[in-house]
N, C-alpha and C positions, 0 to 999 in steps of 0.2 A: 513337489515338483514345480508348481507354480511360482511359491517364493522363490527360491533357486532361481528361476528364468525371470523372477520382476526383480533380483538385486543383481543380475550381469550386467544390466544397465546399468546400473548404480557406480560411478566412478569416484575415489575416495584419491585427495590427497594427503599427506604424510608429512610434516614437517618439524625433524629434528635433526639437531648436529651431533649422533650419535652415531656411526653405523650399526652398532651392532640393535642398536633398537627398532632403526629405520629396517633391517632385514626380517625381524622376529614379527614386526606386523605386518611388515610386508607379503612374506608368505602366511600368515594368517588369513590376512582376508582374499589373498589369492587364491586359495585353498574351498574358501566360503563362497564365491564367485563376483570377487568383484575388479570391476577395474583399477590398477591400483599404482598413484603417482605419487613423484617424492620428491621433496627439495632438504636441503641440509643448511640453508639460511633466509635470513626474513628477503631479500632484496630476488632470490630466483623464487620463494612462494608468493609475495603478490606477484612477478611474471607469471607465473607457470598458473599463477587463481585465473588471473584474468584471460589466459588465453585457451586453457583447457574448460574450465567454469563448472570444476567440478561437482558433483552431489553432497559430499560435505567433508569438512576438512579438518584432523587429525593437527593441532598445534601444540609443538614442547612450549611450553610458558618464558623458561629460561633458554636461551642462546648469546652465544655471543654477538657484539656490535647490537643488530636490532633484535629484540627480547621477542616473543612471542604476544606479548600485552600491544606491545608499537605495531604488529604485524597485522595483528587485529583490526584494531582502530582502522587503520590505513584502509582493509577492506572492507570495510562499513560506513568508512566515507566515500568509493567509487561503488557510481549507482551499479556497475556492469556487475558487481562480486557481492552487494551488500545484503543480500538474500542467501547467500549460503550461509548455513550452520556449521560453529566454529566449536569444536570439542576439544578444550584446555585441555593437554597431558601434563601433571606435575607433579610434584615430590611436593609440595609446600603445601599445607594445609590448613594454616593459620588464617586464620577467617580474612585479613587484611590483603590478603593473596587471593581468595575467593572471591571477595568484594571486586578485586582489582581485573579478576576472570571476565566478571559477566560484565561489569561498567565498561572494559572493551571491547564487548559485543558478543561475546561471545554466549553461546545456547547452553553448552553444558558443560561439566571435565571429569577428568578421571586421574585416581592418584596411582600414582609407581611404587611398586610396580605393574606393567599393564595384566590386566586379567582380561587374558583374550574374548570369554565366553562375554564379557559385560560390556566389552566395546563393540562385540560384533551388534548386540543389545541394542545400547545407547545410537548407532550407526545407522541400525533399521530404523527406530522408532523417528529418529530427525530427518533421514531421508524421506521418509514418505509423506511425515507433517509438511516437508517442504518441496517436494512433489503436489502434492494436492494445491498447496499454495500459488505455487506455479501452473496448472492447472486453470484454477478462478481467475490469476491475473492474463493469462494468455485467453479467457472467456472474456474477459471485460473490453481487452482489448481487439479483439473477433467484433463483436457489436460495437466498436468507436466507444467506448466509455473511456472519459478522463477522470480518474480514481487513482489514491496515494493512501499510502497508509503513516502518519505523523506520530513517532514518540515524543508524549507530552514535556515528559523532563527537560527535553533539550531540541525539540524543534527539528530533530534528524527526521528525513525521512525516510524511512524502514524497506518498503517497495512502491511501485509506482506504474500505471501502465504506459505506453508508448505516448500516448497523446495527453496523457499528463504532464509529463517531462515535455513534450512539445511547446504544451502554451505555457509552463511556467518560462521556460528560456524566452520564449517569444514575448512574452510581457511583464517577464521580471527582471531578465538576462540572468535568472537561476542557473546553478551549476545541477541542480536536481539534488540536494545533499542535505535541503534544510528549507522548510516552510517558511514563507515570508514574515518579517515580523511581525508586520498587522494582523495575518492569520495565525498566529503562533499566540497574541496575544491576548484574541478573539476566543481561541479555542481553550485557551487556560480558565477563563472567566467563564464560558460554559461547560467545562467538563467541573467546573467548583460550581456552579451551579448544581448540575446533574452531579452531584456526589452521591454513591451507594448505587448506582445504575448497574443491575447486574447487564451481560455479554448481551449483544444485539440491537436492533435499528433504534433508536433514538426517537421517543418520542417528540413530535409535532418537528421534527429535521430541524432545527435553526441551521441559518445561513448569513452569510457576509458576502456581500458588493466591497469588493476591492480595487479600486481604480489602480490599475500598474502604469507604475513612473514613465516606461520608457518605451510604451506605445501610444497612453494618451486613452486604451478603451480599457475593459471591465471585466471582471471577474466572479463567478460568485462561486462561492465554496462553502458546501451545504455538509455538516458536521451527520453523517447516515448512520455508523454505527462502533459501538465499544468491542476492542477486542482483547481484552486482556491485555495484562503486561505493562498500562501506559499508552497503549496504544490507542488511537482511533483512524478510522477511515473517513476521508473526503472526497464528497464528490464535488468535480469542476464543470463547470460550462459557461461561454464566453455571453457578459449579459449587455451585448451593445445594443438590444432594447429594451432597456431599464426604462426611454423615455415611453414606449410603447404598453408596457405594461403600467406604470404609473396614469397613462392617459387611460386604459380601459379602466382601474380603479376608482378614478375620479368620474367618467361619464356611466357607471352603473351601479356604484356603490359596495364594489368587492371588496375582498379582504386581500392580503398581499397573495396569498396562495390560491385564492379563486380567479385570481387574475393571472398566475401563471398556468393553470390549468386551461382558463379558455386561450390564453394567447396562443398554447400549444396545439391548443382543438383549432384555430385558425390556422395552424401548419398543415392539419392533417394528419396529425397524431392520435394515433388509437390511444384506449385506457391507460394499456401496458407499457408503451412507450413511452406515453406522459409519467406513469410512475415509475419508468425509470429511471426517465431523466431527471425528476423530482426526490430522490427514493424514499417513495410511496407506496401503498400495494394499489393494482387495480379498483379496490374495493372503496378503500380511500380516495381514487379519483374519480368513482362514478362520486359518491357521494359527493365532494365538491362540487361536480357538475350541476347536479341536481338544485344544486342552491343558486347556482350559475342559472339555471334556463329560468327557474322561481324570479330573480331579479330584473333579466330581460326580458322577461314576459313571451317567452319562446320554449316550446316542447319538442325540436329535436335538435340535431348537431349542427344541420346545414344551417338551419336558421341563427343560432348561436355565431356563428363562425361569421356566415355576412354580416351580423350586426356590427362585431369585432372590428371585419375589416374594415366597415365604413366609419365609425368612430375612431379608430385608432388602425391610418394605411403602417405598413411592417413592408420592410425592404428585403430584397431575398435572403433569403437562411444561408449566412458566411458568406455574402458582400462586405 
C-alpha cells in the first residue's frame, strides 16, 4: 500500500516516435500508479523535461532528426533537468551503442522489446536514488550550503545547490554546467593523488583559493567527499578574508586550518557549524581548538575570539 501511494508521486516521461510503443507503456505504468507523460520527438522532450521536471525519463535511443543520444546530452547540460535519470530504450546492443547510452548521461537502458515487469523495476529503483538525492540537495540548500557535485572526466557539473550556482555566475559569469578550469584542474591532481579512495569525506579536505576574473574576490572550493562514478562533491564559500586569516596564522603560529577554525570561533560559530562550513566532524574541530587555545595561551572561546579580533580586525560576514 505504501509503495503504491510513494510511486503516484513519481511522474515518468516517455519518449519515442512510435505510437504503438508510447501506448503499451504508457498504460503500463498508469496501471502501476504513475503519472505518466509523453513526447514523440527530441525538441517537444526537452520542452516537456524542463517544464514538467519529471521523476525519470523513458528515452528511445533512435529517432528521427534528433536521436535520443542528442536528447540526452542536451539535458545534462541544462542545470534545471540534469539530475533526472535518463533510461535508454533500444534494440541496439552492441557495446559501442551502450558506450554511446551512458556517455550521454544517461543512468541505465533497456533493450526491445520492452519487458514491462523490469522497467517498472529499473523506474522504482532510479526514482527513489534520485529522490533521496534531491532530498540532501534541498537540506544543503535549507542551511545555505554552497555544494556541487563535479564529474571528474569532463568538468560537468552533475547537481548543484541554489547558492552554488549563485556564486559560481556571480564570480565566474558560470552558466552552472561545468567547474572552472582552475578548479577542474586542481581537482584532477588531487583526486590522482587520492587514487584508491574508497566512497566518503576526504581525508584532511584539501582545498583551493581561486581568485574569479570578473569580480576581483575569492573563492575557496574545498574537495569534502568521493561519490562514485567519477564523481566528487565541493564545497564553496566566498574567502574575501584570506588576508584575515593569513594575519591570524602569522601573529600565532597556526597551521592553515587552525586559523580557519578560530577565524570562525571569532564569528561565533559553534563546533558544528564550523565543521560544516569546513567539512569537518565536530570532533575534528574541538581538536583543532584545543591546539588553538595551547598557542594563545588561552582556555576558553571568549578569550580565543578577542585575541583574534585584536590581532586580525574582520569586516562584517558578506560586506
Amino acid at each position: 500500500m505504501n509503495a503504491s501511494a510513494d510511486r503516484r508521486a513519481d511522474v515518468v516521461l516517455i519518449v519515442d516516435d512510435v505510437p504503438d510503443n508510447l501506448a503499451v507503456l504508457h498504460d503500463t505504468l498508469d496501471e502501476s500508479g504513475y503519472t505518466v507523460l509523453v513526447a514523440t520527438d527530441g525538441p517537444s522532450a526537452l520542452e516537456r523535461a524542463l517544464r514538467a521536471q519529471p521523476d525519470v525519463i523513458l528515452l528511445d535511443a533512435m529517432m528521427p532528426g534528433m536521436d535520443g543520444f542528442e536528447v540526452a546530452r542536451r539535458l545534462k547540460a541544462e542545470a534545471r533537468t540534469a539530475a533526472i535519470p535518463i533510461i535508454f530504450m533500444t534494440g541496439l546492443t552492441e557495446t559501442e551503442h551502450v558506450v554511446a547510452a551512458f556517455a550521454a548521461g544517461g543512468t541505465d537502458y533497456v533493450t526491445k522489446p520492452i519487458r514491462a515487469r523490469e522497467v517498472i523495476a529499473r523506474i522504482t529503483a532510479h526514482s527513489l536514488a534520485a529522490r533521496e538525492q534531491q532530498q540532501a540537495r534541498n537540506a544543503l540548500d535549507a542551511f545555505g550550503h554552497a555544494t556541487l557535485m563535479v564529474r571528474m572526466h569532463d568538468g560537468r557539473i552533475v547537481w548543484q545547490t541554489a547558492l552554488a550556482r549563485q556564486l559560481l555566475e556571480q564570480h565566474f559569469a558560470s552558466d552552472g554546467r561545468r567547474a572552472p578550469v582552475a578548479v577542474l584542474a586542481w581537482l584532477q591532481r588531487e583526486t590522482a593523488r587520492l587514487a584508491g579512495l574508497e566512497e566518503g569525506p576526504v581525508p584532511g579536505s584539501p582545498s583551493l583559493v581561486v581568485d574569479a576574473a570578473s569580480s576581483g574576490r575569492r573563492l575557496r572550493f574545498t574537495l569534502h567527499e568521493a561519490a562514485g562514478d567519477g564523481q566528487w562533491l565541493l564545497v564553496l564559500r566566498e574567502a574575501d578574508d584570506a588576508a584575515a586569516l593569513e594575519a591570524l596564522s602569522l601573529a600565532f603560529g597556526l597551521t592553515p586550518r587552525e586559523a580557519e577554525v578560530l577565524y570562525w570561533v571569532a564569528r561565533g560559530k559553534t563546533n558544528r557549524d564550523i565543521g560544516d562550513i569546513l567539512g569537518s566532524s565536530p570532533a575534528t574541530v574541538k581538536k583543532h581548538l584545543e591546539h588553538v587555545y595551547e598557542k594563545l595561551g588561552v582556555e576558553t572561546r571568549t578569550a580565543a575570539a578577542s585575541l583574534a579580533l585584536a590581532r586580525a580586525p574582520m569586516r562584517p560576514h558578506g560586506s
